[in-house]
ROBA-288099 format. One record per residue (C-alpha): residue number from 1; residue in three letters; chain; z, x, y negated. Coordinates in steps of 0.1 Angstrom, whole numbers, plus 2048, in hexadecimal, padded with zeros to 3 digits. Each point is the difference from the previous one (the first is absolute). Example, Ala and Ser with C-alpha at 12.3 -4.5 7.8 and 13.67 -1.06 7.14 Angstrom:
residues 2
> 1 ala A 84E 87B 82D
> 2 ser A 7F9 80E 7DE
end
This chain:
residues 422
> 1 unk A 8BF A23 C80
> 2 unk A 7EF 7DD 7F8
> 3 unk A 7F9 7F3 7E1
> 4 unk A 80B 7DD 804
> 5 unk A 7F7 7F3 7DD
> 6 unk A 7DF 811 804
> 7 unk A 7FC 7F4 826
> 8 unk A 802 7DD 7F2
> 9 unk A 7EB 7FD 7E8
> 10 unk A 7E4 810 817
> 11 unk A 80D 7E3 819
> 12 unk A 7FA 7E8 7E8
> 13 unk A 7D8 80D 7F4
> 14 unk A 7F8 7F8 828
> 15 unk A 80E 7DC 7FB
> 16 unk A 7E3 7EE 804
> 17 unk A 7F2 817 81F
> 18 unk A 824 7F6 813
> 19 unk A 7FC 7DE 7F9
> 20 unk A 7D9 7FA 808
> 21 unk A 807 814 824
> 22 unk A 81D 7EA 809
> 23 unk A 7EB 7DF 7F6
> 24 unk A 7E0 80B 815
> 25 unk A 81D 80C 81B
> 26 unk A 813 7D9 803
> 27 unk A 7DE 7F3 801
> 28 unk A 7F2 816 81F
> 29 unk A 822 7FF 811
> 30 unk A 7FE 7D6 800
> 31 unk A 7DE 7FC 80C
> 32 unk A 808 817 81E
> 33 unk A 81D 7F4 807
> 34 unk A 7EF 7DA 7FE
> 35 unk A 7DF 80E 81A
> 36 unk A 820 807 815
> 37 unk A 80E 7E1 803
> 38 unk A 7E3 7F3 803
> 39 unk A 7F6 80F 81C
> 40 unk A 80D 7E2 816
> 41 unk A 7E4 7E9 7F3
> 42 unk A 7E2 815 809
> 43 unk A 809 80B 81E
> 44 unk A 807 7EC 81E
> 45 unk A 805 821 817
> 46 unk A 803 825 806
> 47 unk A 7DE 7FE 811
> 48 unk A 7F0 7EE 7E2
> 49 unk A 80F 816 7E8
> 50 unk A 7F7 823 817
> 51 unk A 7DE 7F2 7F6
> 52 unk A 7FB 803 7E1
> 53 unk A 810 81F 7FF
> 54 unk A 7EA 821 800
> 55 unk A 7FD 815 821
> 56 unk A 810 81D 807
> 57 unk A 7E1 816 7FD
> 58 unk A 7F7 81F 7EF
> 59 unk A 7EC 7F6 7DE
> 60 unk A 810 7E1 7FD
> 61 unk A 81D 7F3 7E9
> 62 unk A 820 806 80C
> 63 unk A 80F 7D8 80A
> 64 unk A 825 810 7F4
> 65 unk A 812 7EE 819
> 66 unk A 7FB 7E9 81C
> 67 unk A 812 7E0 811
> 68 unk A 818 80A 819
> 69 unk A 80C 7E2 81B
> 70 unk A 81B 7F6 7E8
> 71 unk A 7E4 7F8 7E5
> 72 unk A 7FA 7DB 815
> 73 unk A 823 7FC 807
> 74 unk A 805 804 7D5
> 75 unk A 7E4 7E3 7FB
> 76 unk A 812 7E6 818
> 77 unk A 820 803 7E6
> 78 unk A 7EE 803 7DC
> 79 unk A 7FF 7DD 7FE
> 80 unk A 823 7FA 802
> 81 unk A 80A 812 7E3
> 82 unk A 804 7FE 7DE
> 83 unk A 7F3 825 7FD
> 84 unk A 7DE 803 816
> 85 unk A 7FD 82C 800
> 86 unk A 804 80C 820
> 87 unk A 820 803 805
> 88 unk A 81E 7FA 81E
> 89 unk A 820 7FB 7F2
> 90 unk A 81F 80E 810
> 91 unk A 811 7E3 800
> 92 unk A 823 80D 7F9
> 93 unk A 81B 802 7DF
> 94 unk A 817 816 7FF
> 95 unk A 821 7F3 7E9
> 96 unk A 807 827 7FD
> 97 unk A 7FD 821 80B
> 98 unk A 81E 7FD 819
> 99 unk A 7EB 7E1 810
> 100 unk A 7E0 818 7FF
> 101 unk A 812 81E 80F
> 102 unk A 80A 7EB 81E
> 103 unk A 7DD 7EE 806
> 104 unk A 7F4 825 7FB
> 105 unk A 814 80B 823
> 106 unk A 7E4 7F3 811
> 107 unk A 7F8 82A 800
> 108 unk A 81E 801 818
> 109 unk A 7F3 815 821
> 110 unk A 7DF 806 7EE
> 111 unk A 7FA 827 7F7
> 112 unk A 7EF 807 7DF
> 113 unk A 7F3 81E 7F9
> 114 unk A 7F1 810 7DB
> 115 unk A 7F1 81E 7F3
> 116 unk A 7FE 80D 7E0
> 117 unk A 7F7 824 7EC
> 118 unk A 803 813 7E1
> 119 unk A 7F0 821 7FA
> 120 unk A 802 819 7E4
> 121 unk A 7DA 810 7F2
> 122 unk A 7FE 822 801
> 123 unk A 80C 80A 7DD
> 124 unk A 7E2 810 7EB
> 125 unk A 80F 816 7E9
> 126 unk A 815 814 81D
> 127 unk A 7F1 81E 80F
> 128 unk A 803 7F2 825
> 129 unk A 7F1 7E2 80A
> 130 unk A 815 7EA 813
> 131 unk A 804 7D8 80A
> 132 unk A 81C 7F0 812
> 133 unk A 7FE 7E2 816
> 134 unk A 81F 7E7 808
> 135 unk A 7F6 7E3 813
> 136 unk A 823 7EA 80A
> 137 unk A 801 7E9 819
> 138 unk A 816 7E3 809
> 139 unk A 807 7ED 822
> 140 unk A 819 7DF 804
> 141 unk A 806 7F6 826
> 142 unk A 815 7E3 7EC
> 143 unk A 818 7FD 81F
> 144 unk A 823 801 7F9
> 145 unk A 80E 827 809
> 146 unk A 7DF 80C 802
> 147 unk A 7FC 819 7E4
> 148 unk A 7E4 803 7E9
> 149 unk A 7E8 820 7FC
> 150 unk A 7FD 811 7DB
> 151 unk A 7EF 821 7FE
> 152 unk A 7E3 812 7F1
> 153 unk A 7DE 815 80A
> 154 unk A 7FF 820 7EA
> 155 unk A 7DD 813 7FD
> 156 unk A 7F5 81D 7EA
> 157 unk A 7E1 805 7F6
> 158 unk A 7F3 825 7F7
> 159 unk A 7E7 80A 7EA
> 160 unk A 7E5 802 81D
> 161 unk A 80B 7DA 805
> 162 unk A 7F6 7F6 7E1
> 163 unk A 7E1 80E 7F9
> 164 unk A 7E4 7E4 7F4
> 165 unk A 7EF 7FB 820
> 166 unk A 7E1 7EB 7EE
> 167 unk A 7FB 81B 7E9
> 168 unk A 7DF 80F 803
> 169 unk A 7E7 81E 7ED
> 170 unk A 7FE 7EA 7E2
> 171 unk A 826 7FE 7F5
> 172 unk A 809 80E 7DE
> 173 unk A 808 823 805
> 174 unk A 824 801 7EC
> 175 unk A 809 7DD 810
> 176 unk A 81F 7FB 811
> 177 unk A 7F9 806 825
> 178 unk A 821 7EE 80D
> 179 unk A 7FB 7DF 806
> 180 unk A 81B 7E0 7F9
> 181 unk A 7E5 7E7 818
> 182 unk A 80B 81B 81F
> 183 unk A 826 7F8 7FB
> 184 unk A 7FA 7DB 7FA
> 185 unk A 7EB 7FE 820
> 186 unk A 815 818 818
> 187 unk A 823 7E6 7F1
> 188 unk A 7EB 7E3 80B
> 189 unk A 7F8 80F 822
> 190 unk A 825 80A 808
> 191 unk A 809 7DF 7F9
> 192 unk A 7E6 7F1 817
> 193 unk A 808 818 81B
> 194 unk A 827 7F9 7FB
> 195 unk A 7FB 7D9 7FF
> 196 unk A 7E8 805 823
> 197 unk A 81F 817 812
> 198 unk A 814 7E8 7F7
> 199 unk A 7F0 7E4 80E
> 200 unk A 7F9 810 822
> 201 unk A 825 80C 800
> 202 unk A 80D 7DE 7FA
> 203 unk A 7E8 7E9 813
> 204 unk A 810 80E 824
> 205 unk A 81E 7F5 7EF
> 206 unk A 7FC 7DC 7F9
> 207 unk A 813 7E4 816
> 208 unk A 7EE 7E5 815
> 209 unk A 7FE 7DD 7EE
> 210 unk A 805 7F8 7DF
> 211 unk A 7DE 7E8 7EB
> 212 unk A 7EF 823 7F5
> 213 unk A 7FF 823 807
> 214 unk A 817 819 7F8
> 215 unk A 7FF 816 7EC
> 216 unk A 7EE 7F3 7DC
> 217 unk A 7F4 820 7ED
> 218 unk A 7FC 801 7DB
> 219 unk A 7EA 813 7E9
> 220 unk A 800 807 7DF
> 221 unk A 7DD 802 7F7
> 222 unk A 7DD 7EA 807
> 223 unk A 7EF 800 823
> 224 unk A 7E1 802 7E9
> 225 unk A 7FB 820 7F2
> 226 unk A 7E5 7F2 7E4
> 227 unk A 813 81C 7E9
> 228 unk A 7F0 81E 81B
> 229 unk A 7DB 7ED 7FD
> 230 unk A 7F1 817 7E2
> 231 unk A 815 823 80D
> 232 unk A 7ED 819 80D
> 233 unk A 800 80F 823
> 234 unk A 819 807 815
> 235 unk A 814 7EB 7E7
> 236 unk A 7F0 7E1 805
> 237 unk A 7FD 805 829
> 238 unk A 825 80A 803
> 239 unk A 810 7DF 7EF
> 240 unk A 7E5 7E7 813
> 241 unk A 811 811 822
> 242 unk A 823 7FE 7F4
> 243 unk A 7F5 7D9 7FB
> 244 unk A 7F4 7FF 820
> 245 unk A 81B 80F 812
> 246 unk A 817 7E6 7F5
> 247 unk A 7ED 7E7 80C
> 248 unk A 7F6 80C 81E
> 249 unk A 823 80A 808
> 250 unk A 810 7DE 7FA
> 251 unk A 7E5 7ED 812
> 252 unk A 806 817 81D
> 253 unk A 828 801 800
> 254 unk A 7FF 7D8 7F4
> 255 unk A 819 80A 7E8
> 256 unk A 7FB 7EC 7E0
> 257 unk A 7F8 812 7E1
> 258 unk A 805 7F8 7DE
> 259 unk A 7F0 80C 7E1
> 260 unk A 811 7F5 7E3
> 261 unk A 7F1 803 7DA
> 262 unk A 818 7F8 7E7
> 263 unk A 7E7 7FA 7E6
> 264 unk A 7DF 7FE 808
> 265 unk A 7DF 803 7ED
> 266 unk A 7ED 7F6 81F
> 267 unk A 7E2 7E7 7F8
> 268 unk A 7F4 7F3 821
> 269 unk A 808 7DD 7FC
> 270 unk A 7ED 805 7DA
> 271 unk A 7E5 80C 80F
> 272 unk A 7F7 7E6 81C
> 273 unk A 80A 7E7 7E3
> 274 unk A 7E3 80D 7EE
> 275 unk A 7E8 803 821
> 276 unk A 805 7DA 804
> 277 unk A 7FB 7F9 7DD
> 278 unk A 7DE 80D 7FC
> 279 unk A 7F0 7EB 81B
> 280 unk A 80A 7E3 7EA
> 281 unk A 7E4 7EE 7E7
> 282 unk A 812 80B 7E0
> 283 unk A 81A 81D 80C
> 284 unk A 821 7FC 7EA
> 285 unk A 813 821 806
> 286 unk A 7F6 81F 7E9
> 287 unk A 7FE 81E 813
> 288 unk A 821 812 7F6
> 289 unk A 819 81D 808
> 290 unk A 81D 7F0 7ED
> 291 unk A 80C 7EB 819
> 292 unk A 811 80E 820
> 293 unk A 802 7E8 820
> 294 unk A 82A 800 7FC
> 295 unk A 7FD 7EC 7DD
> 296 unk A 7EE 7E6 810
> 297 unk A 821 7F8 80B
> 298 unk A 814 80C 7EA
> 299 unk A 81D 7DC 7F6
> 300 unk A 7F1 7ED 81C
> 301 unk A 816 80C 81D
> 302 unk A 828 7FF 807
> 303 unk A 811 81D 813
> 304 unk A 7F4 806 81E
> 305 unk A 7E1 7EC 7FF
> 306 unk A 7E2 813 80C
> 307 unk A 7DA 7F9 7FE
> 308 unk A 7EB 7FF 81E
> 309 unk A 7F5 81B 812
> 310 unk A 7D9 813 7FA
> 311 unk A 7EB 81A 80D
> 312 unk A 7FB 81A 7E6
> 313 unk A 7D6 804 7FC
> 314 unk A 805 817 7E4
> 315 unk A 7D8 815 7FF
> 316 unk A 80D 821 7FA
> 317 unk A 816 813 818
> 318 unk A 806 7EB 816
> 319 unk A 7D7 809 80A
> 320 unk A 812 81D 80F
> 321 unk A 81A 7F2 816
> 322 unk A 7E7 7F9 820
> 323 unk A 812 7EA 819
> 324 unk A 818 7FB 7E7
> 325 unk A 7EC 7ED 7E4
> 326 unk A 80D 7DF 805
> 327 unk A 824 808 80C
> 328 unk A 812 803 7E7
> 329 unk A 811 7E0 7ED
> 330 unk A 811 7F5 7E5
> 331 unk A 815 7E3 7EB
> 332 unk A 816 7FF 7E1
> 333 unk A 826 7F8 807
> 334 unk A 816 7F5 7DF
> 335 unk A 81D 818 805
> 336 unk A 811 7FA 7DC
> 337 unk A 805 7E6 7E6
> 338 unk A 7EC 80D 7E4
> 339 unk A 7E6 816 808
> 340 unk A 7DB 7FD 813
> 341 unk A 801 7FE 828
> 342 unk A 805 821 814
> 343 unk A 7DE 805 816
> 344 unk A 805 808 822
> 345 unk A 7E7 811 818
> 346 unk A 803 801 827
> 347 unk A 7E6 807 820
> 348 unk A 7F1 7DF 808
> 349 unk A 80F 803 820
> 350 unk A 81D 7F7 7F1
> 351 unk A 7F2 7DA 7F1
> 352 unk A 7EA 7FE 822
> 353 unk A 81D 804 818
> 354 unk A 811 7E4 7EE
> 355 unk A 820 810 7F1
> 356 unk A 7F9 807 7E2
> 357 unk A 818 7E4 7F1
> 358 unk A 822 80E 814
> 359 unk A 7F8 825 7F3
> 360 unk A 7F8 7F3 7DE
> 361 unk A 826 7F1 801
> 362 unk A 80D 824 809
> 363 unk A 7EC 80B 7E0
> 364 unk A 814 7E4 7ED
> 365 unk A 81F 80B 80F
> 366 unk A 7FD 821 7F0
> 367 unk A 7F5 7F4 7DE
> 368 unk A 81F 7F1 800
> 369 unk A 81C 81A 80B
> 370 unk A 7E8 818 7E6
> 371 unk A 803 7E6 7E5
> 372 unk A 7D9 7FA 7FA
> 373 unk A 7F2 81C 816
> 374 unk A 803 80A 825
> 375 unk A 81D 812 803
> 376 unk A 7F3 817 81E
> 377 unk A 7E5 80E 7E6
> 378 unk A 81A 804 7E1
> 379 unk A 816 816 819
> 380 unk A 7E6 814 80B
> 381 unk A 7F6 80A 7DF
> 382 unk A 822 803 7F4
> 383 unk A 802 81B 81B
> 384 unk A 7E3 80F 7F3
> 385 unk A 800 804 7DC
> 386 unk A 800 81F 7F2
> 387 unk A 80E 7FF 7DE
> 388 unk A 7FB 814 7E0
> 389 unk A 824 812 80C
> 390 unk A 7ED 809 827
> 391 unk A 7E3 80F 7E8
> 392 unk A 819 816 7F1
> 393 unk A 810 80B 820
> 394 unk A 7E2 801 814
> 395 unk A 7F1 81C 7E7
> 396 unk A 821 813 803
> 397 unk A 7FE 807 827
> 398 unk A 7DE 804 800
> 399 unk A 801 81C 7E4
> 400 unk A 820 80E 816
> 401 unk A 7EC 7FE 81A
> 402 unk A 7E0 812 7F2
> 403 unk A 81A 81D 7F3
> 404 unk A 80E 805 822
> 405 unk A 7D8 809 80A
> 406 unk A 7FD 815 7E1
> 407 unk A 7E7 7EB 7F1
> 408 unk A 807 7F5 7DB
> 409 unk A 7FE 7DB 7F4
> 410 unk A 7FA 7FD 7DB
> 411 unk A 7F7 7E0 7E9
> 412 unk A 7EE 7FE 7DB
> 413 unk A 818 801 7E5
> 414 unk A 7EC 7DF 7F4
> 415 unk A 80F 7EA 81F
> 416 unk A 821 811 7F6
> 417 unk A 800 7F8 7DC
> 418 unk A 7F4 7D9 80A
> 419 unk A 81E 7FD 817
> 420 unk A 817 807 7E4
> 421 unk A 7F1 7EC 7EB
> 422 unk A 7FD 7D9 819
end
């Protein structure tokens, strides 16, 4: 249990840490947020500001991001507002939800389509080694009589499956040999292969007319797989072609795609902040990892405001993505009243084929029938969630199912004893 009295006065010995990080914090936070709105003063262009940015060349700093065409269209408005970030407003109040649900039936004729997974890690202390993968998957014609699709992708993975595959001569000998990385990677890849089926499946589908292309897909995830850059081989290989696939597979269907990070640590506005600020005289950003690109907006937007869109230049996997290096962007939409803009990412097709703004407003459609996030993605992974009680029953058939073979299924007393005991 926790020792609350004691818990506060070890709080209270760290006082003056807490309160020297959130000073040095504010202070960082504000002059970022000031070289952003700023931006509008030094810049006259896309072009002139592409300038000044570092190349996209091995050996050189990484720019972070880049201007997109909407970067121009942003300076012509700065002026004309009290607040000068980049920013386009979207220009609509909503006197309550009722009045949001209706604007929000814009979706009407549109199909959306999410995926989502779970998984459950092969438990150590059981004498078979076993993972299961549920990846769920949701599709919305939105047309009146037309039903919805709910259902799930089941796989099991046996111990052969999930054997460390970047395990070499040099691994500890009494080391556990089953790996958590292989069922992470193979649920990542069953979503991408789902969210790809279901994209061909659907595109034959799609009625003439209409301002954009139906379906839009949504993913649950980044198109930037920075978190697969430091993984060993095949790990690292396998998650840049998932990324690829998407892409690839949207620009070739023309169906719009949607990555959608709820809360995002991602830094490339930060960091081409920071490249323009050191080919000033006397720089005034510190170099820092506090500050995410979301906060830099963080209070300055209403709902449904989004920033302009940018190229993402991050320098480390995106090395890897070959014809796909530059096509992948991104901006930050304010999808609730509190907290720090959503960041979306989306081929670049999608901003260079000029309908980026009418799929963004089928993306605000479904914040709003799933109260602050897309409701497509909070279905799928309602659908696939395996719960504590799916744990439980999942180890039952599968030891029933072992028995049946004649081979036992045993577990320490130690994981036993801890589950009586939490």
């Amino acid at each position: 249990m926790l020792h609350k009295g004691k818990l506060q006065a070890a709080l209270n010995r760290k006082h003056d840490q807490f309160s020297r990080h959130d000073g040095s914090y504010r202070e960082q936070l504000q002059a970022h947020q000031q070289a952003l709105e700023t931006l509008y003063q030094h810049y006259s262009s896309s072009a002139e500001l592409e300038c000044v940015l570092p190349l996209d060349t091995d050996g050189m700093p990484s720019a972070g991001a880049r201007p997109s065409i909407e970067f121009d269209r942003w300076l012509v408005d700065a002026t004309r507002s009290t607040y000068h970030g980049p920013v386009f407003r979207f220009g609509r109040e909503f006197a309550n939800h009722e009045q949001a649900r209706q604007w929000a039936e814009c979706v009407e004729g549109l199909t959306t389509i999410a995926v989502d997974g779970s998984q459950l890690l092969p438990w150590r202390d059981a004498s078979v080694p076993v993972a299961l993968i549920q990846v769920g998957f949701f599709v919305n014609p939105h047309v009146r009589g037309c039903p919805y699709t709910k259902d799930v992708r089941i796989e099991v993975l046996a111990p052969d499956e999930l054997m460390d595959e970047s395990r070499g001569e040099g691994s500890e000998p009494d080391s556990y040999p089953y790996s958590d990385m292989q069922v992470t990677l193979r649920r990542h890849l069953l979503e991408v292969e789902t969210l790809c089926g279901l994209m061909e499946q659907w595109t034959g589908l799609r009625g003439a007319g209409g301002p954009i292309y139906n379906p839009v897909v949504f993913f649950d995830g980044s198109l930037i797989v920075s978190f697969a850059a430091h993984m060993p081989n095949p790990y690292r290989q396998r998650y840049i072609d998932a990324a690829l696939l998407l892409l690839s597979t949207s620009e070739r269907l023309r169906v719009p795609l949607i990555s959608y990070i709820d809360t995002s640590y991602a830094r490339d506005i930060v960091t081409m902040l920071g490249r323009l600020d050191s080919q000033r005289d006397q720089p005034l950003l510190c170099e820092t990892k506090r500050i995410h690109d979301a906060l830099l907006w963080k209070g300055r937007l209403q709902w449904g405001d989004r920033t302009p869109a940018m190229i993402c230049a991050r320098g480390d996997i995106l090395e890897s993505y070959g014809g796909y290096r530059d096509a992948v962007a991104f901006c930050y939409l304010q999808t609730s009243a509190k907290h720090a803009p959503a960041r979306l990412e989306f081929p670049r097709w999608i901003l260079d084929g000029n309908i980026l703004e009418p799929v963004l407003d089928i993306v605000r459609a479904e914040v709003i029938a799933g109260n602050g996030y897309p409701y497509a993605i909070e279905t799928a992974d309602a659908v696939s969630v395996i719960t504590l009680q799916d744990r439980e029953e999942f180890y039952t058939h599968f030891q029933a199912f072992l028995e049946k073979q004649g081979v036992s299924f045993t577990f320490s007393t130690k994981s036993v004893s801890k589950g009586r005991r939490r």
